[in-house]
N, C-alpha and C positions, 0 to 999 in steps of 0.2 A: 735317718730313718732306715730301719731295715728293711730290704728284701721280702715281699711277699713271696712263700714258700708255696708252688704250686704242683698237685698229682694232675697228670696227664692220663685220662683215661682213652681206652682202645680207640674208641670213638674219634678219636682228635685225629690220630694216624690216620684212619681211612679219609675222611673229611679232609684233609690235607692236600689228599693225592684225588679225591672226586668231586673236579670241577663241575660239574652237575644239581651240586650240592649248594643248597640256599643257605649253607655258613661256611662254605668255600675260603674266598675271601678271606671272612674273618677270623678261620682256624689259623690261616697263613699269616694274619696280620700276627695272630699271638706269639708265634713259633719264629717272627720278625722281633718281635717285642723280647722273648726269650734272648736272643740272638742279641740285642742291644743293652741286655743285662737286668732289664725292669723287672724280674722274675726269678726267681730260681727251682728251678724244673727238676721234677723228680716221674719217675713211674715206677712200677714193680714186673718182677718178675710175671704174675697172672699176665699184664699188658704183655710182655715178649711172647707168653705160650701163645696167647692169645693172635698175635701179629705171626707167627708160624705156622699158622693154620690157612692163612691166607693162599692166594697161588703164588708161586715160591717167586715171582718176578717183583708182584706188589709188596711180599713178602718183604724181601731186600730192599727195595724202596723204604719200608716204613722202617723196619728196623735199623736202617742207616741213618735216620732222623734223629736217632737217640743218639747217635755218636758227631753228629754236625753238629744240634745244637744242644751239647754236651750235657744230653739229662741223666740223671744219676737215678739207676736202676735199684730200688727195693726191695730187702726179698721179704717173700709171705712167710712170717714166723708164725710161731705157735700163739704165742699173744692175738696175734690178728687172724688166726683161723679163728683163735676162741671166741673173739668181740664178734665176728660173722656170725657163727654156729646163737648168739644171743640174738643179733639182727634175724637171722633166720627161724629161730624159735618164739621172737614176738610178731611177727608176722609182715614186718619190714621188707623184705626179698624171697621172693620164692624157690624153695631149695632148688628145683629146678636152673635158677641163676645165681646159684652160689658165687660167683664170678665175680658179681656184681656187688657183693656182700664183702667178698673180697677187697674191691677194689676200695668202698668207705672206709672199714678196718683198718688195711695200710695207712693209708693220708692218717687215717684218726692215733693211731699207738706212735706214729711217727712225730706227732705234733705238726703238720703240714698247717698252713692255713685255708686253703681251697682246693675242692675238687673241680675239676673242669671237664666238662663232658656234655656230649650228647647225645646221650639214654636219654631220654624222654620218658622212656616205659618205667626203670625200675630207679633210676638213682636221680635224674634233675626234676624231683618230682614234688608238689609237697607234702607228698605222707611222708615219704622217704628223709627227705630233710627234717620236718620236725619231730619226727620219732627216733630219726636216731641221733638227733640231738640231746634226747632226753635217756637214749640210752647211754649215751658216753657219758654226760652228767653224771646220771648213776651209778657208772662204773671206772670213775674216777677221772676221767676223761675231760678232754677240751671239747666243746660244740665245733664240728668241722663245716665249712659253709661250701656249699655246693652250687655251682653256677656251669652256664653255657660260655662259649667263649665270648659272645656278645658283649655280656656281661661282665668280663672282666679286663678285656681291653682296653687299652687307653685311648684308643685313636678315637677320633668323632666320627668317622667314618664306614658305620657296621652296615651290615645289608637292610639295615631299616633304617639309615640315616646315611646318601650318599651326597649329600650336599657340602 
């Protein structure tokens, strides 16, 4: 069985490093799970500008995440600005968060199997997953499936299940 192909979105990095965070825990459990090979982990470029923008100490922190557990960075081609630029002209992502549009595009032109994130607002959302399910469909595309890390971890033990 192959390797579930997974995008890491910005989200995860922060989450990672803010214990505060009611999916703490379970960011770390995945980036453990990455670490023991159950995954193979990809992000993009959008995610590195995006972690640059940070203060330059968490910065380093997050971005040395991608070189520990050796995610392989994507860059934002023309293809996946263009799949965006459709997500954002059906009403999917707010040009406003282009970013975000960004980030479904990659995983989608790459053929990824999941995105993993937690955007709540604009991408683990379900307009967002079924509409642009239905745009990749029609534009020749795989359905990309979109989840929290909860959700895609293996452990039994998520911040709603510590027994």
């Amino acid at each position: 069985m192959r390797k579930q192909r997974i995008y890491l979105e910005t989200t995860l990095f922060n989450y990672y490093f803010d214990t505060d965070r009611d999916a703490h825990a379970d960011t770390v459990t995945l980036f453990k799970e990455i670490a023991a090979g159950k995954y193979e982990a990809f992000t993009s470029d959008a995610v590195v500008a995006e972690l640059m923008q940070a203060p330059a100490k968490k910065s380093a922190a997050m971005q040395a995440l991608v070189e520990e557990y050796s995610i392989t960075i994507l860059p934002v081609t023309d293809e996946a600005r263009r799949l965006t630029g459709i997500y954002i002209s059906g009403g999917i992502i707010p040009q406003k968060y282009e970013t975000d549009g960004i980030h479904i595009a990659v995983a989608t032109v790459n053929k990824l199997d999941v995105i993993v994130s937690m955007n709540f607002r604009h991408i683990v959302k379900q307009k967002t997953i079924q509409m642009t399910r239905t745009v990749n469909i029609n534009n020749g595309y795989r359905p990309i499936e979109i989840f929290s890390p909860m959700e895609v971890i293996e452990s039994e033990k998520t911040q709603y299940n510590r027994r």
